[in-house]
N, C-alpha and C positions, 0 to 999 in steps of 0.2 A: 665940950661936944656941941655941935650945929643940932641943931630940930631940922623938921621940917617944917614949910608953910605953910597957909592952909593950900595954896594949889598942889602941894606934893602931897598934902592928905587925900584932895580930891583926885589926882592921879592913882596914889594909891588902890582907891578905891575902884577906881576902872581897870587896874590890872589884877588885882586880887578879889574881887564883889564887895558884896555888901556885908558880909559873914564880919571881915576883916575889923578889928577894934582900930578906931582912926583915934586921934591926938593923944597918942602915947606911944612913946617909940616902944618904951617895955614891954609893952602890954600885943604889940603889934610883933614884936620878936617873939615873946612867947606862943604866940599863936600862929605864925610860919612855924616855925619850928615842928609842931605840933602837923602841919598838913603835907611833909613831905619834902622831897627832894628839889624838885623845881622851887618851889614858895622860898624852903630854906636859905636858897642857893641868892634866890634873890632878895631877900632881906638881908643875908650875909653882905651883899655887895652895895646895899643902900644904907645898912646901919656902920658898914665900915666907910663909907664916902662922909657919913656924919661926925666921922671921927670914934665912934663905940667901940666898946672889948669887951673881953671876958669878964671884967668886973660889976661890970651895970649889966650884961648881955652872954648869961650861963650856956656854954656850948659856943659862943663865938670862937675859940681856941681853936676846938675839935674841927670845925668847917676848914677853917684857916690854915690845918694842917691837909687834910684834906680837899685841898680845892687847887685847881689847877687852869687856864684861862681855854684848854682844851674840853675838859671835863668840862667846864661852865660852857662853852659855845651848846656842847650837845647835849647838856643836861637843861638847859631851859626852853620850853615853849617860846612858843610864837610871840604870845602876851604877854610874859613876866622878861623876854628877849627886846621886846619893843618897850617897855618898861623902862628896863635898865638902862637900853638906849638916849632915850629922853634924858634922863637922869645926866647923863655920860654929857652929853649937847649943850645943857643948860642948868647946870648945877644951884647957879644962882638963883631959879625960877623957882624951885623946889625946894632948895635949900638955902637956913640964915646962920 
């Protein structure tokens, strides 16, 4: 599995606030999880670009079965939408 860098921590951080546990992917999945539908939506689609699953990342499965690239357009905001974006752009910036 890829981590993140620190700049995709620091992005992190401006799409999710400051609430958000940065330098742990685990710890950063448990806590999307925990706030919802959009957050989920978008962690699901940055811990799967890091290559993650259900075995390090409990409920990845369940997203997975449930998620659809329709569903995701209109299930995320603005921010965790421009997020994912970035992410999508420059994978290499964010992610090792």
């Amino acid at each position: 599995m890829r981590n993140l860098t620190p700049l995709g921590w620091r992005r992190l951080q401006e799409g999710f606030g400051d609430e958000a546990p940065l330098g742990d992917e685990r710890a950063f999945w448990a806590w999307a999880m925990e706030q919802g539908s959009a957050f989920g939506l978008a962690a699901y689609l940055i811990i799967g670009m890091l290559g993650g699953g259900e075995t390090d990342f409990p409920g990845f499965n369940d997203l997975r079965a449930d998620s659809h690239p329709v569903r995701m357009a209109w299930a995320l905001d603005d921010i965790r939408r421009a997020l994912i974006a970035e992410f999508l752009l420059n994978p290499r910036f964010y992610m090792k």
